[in-house]
N, C-alpha and C positions, 0 to 999 in steps of 0.2 A: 390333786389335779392330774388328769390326764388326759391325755390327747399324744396323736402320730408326731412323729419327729417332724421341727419345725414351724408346729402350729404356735407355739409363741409361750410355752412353759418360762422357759429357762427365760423370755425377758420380764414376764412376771415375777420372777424370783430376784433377778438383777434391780427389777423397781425396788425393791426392797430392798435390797443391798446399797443402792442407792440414797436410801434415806437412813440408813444407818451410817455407809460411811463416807460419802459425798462422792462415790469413786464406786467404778463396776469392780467386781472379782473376774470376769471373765476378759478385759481388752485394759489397756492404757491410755489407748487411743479415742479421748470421746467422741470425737466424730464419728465414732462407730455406734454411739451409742442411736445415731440419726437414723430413721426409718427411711430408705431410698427414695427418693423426689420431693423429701420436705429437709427444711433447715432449722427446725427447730423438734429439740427431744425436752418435753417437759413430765416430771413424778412429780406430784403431791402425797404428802403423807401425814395423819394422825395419829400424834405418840404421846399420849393423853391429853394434856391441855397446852402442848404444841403443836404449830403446822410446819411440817418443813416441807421445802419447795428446790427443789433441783434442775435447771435448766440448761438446756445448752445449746447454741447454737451454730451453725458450719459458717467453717468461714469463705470467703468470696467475695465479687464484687468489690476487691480493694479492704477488704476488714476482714483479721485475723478473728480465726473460733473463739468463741470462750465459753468460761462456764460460768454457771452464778449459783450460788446455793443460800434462801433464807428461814431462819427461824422468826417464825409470826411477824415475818414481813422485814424482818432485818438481816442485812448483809452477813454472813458468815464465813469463817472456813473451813473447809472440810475438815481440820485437825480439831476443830471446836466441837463437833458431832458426838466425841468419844463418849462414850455413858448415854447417850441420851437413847438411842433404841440397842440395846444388847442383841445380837445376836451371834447363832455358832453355825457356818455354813459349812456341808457337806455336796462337794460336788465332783464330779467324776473325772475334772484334773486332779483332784487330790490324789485318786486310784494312783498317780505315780510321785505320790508324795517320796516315799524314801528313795527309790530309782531315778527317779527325775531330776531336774535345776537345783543346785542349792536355793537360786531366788525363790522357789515354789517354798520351802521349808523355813527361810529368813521373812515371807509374806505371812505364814502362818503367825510364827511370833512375835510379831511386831503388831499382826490385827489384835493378836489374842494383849500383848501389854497396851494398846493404848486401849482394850476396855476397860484394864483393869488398875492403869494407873494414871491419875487425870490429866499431867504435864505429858505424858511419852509422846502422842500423837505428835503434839507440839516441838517436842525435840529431835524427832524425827522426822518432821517437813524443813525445821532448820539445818539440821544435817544434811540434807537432798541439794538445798540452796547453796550452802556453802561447801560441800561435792562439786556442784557444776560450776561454781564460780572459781576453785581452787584449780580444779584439772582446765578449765578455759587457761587460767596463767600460766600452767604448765605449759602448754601446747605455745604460748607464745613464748614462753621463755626459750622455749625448745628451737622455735624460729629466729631465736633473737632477739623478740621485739617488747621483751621484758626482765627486771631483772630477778636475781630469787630474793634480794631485798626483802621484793613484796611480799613473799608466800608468809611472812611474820601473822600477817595481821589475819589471813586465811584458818592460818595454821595454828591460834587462838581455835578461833571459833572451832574448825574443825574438833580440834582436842577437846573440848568440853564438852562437844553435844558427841561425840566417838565414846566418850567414855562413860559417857551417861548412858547409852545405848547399850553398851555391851554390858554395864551392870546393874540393869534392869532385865535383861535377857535372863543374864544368868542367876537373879534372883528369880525369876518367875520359872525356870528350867525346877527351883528349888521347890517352887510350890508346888509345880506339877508332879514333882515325883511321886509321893504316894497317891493322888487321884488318878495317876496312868499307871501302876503296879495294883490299882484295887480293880481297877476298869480290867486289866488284861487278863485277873483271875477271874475274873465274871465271866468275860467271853472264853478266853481257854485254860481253863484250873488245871488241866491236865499239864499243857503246857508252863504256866507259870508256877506250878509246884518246883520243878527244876533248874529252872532257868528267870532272870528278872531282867521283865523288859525297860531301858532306861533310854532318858536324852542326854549326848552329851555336846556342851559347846565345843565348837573347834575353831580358831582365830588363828590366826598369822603373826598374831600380836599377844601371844601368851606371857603373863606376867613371870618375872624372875621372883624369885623368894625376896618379899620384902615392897615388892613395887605394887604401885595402884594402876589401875583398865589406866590411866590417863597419862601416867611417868611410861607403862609398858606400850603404848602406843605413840609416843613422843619419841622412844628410843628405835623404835620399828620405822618411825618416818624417818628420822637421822641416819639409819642404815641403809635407809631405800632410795634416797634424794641424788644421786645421782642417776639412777636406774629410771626414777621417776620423769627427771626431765625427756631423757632419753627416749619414752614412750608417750611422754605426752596427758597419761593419767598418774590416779592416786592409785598403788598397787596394798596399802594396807589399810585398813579400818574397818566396820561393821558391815560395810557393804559388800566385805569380800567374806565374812565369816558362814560358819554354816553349821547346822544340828544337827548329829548323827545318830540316829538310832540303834538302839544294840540290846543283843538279848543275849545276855550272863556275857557281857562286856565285849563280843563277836559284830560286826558291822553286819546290820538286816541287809544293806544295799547290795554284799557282798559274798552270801551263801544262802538267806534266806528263802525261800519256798514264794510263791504268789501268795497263797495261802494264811502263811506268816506273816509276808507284809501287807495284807487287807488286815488283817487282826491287829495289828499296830496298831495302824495309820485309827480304826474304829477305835481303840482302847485311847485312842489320843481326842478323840472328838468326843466322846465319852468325859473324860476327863477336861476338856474345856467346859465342860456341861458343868460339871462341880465346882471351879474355879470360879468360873462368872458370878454362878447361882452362891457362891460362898460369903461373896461381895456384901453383899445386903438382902441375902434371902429371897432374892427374885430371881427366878430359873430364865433365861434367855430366849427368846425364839430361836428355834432351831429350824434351819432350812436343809433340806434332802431335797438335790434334785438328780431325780434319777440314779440313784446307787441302789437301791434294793436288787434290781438285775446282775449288781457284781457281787452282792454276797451271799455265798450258800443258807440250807434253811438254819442254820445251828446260829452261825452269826445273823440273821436279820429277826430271831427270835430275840438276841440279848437287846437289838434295839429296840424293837417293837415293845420291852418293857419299859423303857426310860422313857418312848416316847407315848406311852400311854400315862406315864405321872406325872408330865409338863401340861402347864395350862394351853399350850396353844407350839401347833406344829406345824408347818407347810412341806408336803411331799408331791413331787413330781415323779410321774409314771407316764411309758408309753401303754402300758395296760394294765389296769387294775388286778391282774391274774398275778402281778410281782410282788402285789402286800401279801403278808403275811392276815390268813383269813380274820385273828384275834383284831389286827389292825382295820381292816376292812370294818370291820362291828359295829367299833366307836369311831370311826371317821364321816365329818362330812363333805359327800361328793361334789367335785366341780369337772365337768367334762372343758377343755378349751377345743375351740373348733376355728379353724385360720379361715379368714374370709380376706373379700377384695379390700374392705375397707379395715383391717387388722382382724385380732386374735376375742372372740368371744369366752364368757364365762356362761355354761349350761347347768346349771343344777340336775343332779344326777343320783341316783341310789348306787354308792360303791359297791354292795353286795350282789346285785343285781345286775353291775356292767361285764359283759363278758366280750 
């Protein structure tokens, strides 16, 4: 698909992202997801012989937003979604995947495990809950108008879905290694002859010899709980952890090249490709939107082969002059063109648009 900046790519690919994971990649905020002067955003989607339905409405008029998400007509939660449409997104906040937020790199892994493990989703929307409900008591114990008593029954839960979290991470860190060291000599052999590109977790909460993610997080809350009242938040657990990439054990964030870290960041989407598709032998939809313009021709040739052995691709371009010609051949065109009443889809000859 292509079309000028604007014309409505990137919410095409978001609908999709939508039915996959009840949630945009690109906002937090779904009232963002609302098109200006209306109150309601609604996706339909077919994902073989279910329909999922994603809605959401602004709020106003005395009644808070919300969202509603069903499969073939019945209520759902977004954490319920995981496996049902696989996909592996690439999109141009990634381009500061290593340089960027930890949150950017802790988003990454966390979409990639709850594809790949059926509960994660789920232990990590309870994790989120009892996050916001533990740092609320903080903030009031802090005022005074709680005791720490309380944080007992918090501080369960917490621990259980914390620790569940950080060793599902770092089992899937495990799976990834050889799928992102076979990716990275694909893209650059030359480079990865000498050097091995790796992920490594980093916690706050690193286990002592002997201890488990759950005793080594229980002992990091017991050291921080004073500090904790005092701010008002939770300063340890998986919310604060973060994946550092490194080539022959050196931080990319921290000497690497642009260059370098486009070829990562690619050998890691690359390697979600393999993971997913390892699952059960069904390769993922892969969404590109708009990167082909940040990668030179050597790197958008190593994609343009994966994405030519996937059953089904969606790529976003502001001009067809960004694929790689091979790609252009076997692709079929959709020009989007922005009008008054939204974003159209034009059937078009990729080879032919210039």
């Amino acid at each position: 698909m292509w079309g000028p900046n604007a014309a409505g790519k990137t919410s095409l690919l978001e609908a999709m992202v939508l039915v996959a994971w009840g949630r945009s990649h690109r906002t937090t905020a779904d009232a963002e997801l609302i098109r200006w002067g209306a109150d309601l955003a609604r996706v339909e989607g077919r994902v073989g012989a279910d329909v999922v339905e994603v809605a959401v409405v602004r709020a106003g008029a005395g009644s808070a937003g919300r969202k509603r998400i069903r499969v073939n007509g019945l209520g759902r939660r977004a954490a319920s979604l995981a496996g049902l449409l696989r996909i592996v997104l690439f999109a141009p906040e990634e381009m500061l995947l290593i340089s960027g937020s930890p949150s950017l790199r802790r988003a990454v892994i966390d979409q990639l495990a709850s594809a790949t493990s059926p509960v994660y989703a789920s232990t990590l929307a309870t994790y989120g809950r009892t996050l916001q409900q533990r740092n609320s008591l903080l903030r009031s114990i802090r005022e005074e108008g709680a005791s720490r008593a309380e944080l007992v029954f918090w501080d369960g839960a917490f621990l259980e879905a914390g620790a569940a979290i950080v060793t599902e991470r770092r089992r899937l860190l495990e799976v990834l290694a050889g799928p992102l060291g076979a990716a990275h000599a694909e893209i650059a052999p030359d480079e990865a002859a000498g050097a091995r590109l790796s992920l490594r977790y980093a916690t706050n909460a690193s286990p002592l010899p002997g201890e488990s993610a759950r005793d080594a997080l229980a002992r990091r809350l017991a050291e921080t709980a004073d500090k904790e009242v005092w701010n008002g938040s939770t300063l340890v657990g998986p919310h604060r952890d973060d994946l550092v990439f490194e080539l022959d054990g050196r931080d990319l964030a921290t000497f690497a090249s642009r260059g370098q870290q486009r070829t990562a960041i690619l050998a890691l989407k690359l390697a979600e490709l393999d993971v997913v598709t390892a699952l059960d032998g069904r390769p993922p939809l892969l969404l590109l939107d708009d990167v082909f313009s940040e990668l030179d021709p050597e790197r958008r040739s190593h994609l343009v082969r994966r994405i030519a052995a996937l059953p089904q691709a969606f790529i976003t371009t502001t001009t067809p002059d960004d694929l790689d010609p091979a790609l252009r051949a076997i692709a079929t065109g959709w020009e989007v063109r922005a009008g008054s009443g939204g974003a159209t889809l034009v059937a078009a000859d990729v080879g032919a648009a210039r």
